[in-house]
C-alpha positions, -999 to 999 in steps of 0.1 A, spaced: 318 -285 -169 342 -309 -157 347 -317 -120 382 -303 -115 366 -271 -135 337 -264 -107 367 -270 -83 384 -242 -96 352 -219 -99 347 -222 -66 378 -216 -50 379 -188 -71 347 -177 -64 352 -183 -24 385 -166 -32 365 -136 -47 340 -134 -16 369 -136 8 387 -108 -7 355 -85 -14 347 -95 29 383 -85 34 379 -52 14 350 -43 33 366 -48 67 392 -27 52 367 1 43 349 -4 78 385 -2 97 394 30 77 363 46 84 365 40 124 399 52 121 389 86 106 360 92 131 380 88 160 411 109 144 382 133 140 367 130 173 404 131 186 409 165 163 374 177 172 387 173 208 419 190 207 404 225 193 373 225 219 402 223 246 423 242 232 396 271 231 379 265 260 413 274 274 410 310 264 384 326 288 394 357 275 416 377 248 429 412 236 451 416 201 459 435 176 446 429 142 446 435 109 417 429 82 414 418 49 389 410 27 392 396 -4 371 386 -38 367 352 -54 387 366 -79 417 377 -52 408 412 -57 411 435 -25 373 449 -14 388 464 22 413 469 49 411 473 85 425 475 115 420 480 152 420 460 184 397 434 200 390 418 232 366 390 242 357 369 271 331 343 280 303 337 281 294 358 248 315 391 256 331 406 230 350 435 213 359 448 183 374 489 178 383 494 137 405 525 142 411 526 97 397 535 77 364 541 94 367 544 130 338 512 144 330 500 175 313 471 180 304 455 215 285 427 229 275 412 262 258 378 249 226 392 242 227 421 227 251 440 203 259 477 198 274 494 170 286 527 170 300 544 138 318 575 146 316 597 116 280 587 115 278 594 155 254 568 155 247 537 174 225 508 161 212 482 187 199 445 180 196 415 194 222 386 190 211 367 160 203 327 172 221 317 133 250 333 145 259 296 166 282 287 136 300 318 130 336 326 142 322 350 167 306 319 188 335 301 181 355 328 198 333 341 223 305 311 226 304 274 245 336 257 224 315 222 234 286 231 217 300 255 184 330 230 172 307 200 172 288 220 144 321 214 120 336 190 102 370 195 114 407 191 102 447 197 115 476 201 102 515 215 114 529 243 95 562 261 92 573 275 127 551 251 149 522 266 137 489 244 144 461 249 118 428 237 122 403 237 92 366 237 100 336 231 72 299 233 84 278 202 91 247 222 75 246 231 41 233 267 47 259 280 72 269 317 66 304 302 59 318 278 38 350 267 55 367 286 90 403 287 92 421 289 127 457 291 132 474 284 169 510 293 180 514 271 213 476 286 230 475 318 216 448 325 185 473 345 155 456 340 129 418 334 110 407 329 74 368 332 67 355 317 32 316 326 22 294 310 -3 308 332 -24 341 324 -22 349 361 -10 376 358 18 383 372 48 414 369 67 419 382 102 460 386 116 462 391 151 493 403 169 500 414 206 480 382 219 474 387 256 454 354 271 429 356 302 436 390 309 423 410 342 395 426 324 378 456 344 340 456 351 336 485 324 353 466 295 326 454 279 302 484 281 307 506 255 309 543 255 295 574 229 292 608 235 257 621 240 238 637 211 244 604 189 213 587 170 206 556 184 184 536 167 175 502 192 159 472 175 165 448 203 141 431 225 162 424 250 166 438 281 195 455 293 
């Protein structure tokens, strides 16, 4: 090999190094650019939620096959507040009520006048429920998370579990200015479920009694928990 030729090899070899370095910084730039427009993102919902303390709507259920085939409507009203309280009356096509004070939940089924009792279920930290009702903080940090603006101002955030085994496979939310309208749940299964809420009301006065749910006496009432009341 002639001396100009090992000239040449090295400058393009050095030429080869610099640009692979370069690349690399590159990748190592892009990647601390998307954690911290993911920490930003991350941010922004955990704020945005912890800014609903509390919450009654409208809403309307559906749930949907992997195929897009309807399995079930619903519809009824809801109301939540923190820490853990929730609410949720289906008034179609089976009248349900379902309450919760953080530890416990009740479920009454009206044409079964029966009531079912159990405790909250610790794997229930990654479900919308917690994300709702539970310590924003502690919930959103447990998703990989994503936002985009749609049509009419509309902010959508996209959440897919850190775990592999989460009950869900991605959580939808959708935001008009503070107000929750909209949810879209996706299993393992790819089965959907979609939630449209309507009638938001944010940090309402709720009364003392709003969280304690009422049956008539004579119901079955079959009490699993371990908790106390």
């Amino acid at each position: 090999m002639t001396k100009h030729m090992s000239s040449f090899m090295v400058r393009l070899l050095s030429t080869a190094v610099l640009l692979l370095t370069c690349n690399s910084v590159i990748a190592e730039e892009k990647e601390s650019s998307g954690l911290l427009k993911q920490q930003a993102t991350v941010a922004e919902l955990i704020k945005l939620l912890s800014a609903t303390k509390g919450m009654s709507a409208r809403f309307h259920q559906e749930s949907m096959s992997a195929n897009g085939e309807a399995l079930q409507q619903t519809q009824g009203t809801m109301k939540l507040q923190r820490p853990g309280k929730f609410y949720w009356h289906t008034l179609e096509p089976f009248e349900q009520e379902i309450n919760s004070d953080g530890k416990r939940i009740w479920v009454y089924d009206v044409d079964l006048e029966q009531v079912s009792i159990q405790d909250v279920d610790p794997g229930l930290g990654q479900t919308p429920a917690a994300l709702l009702s539970g310590e924003p903080d502690k919930v959103v940090r447990k998703f990989y998370v994503e936002r985009s603006l749609q049509a009419g101002g509309i902010w959508r955030y996209t959440l897919k579990p850190r775990e592999e085994n989460a009950l869900f496979s991605s959580v939808e939310l959708q935001f008009s200015g503070k107000a929750l309208v909209y949810m879209k749940l996706s299993d393992s299964l790819s089965q959907t479920t979609t939630v449209q809420f309507a009638d938001v009301k944010l940090n309402p006065d709720f009364s003392p009694q709003a969280f304690m749910l009422q049956f008539p006496e004579g119901v079955d009432i079959i009490d699993s928990s371990l908790s106390q009341p």
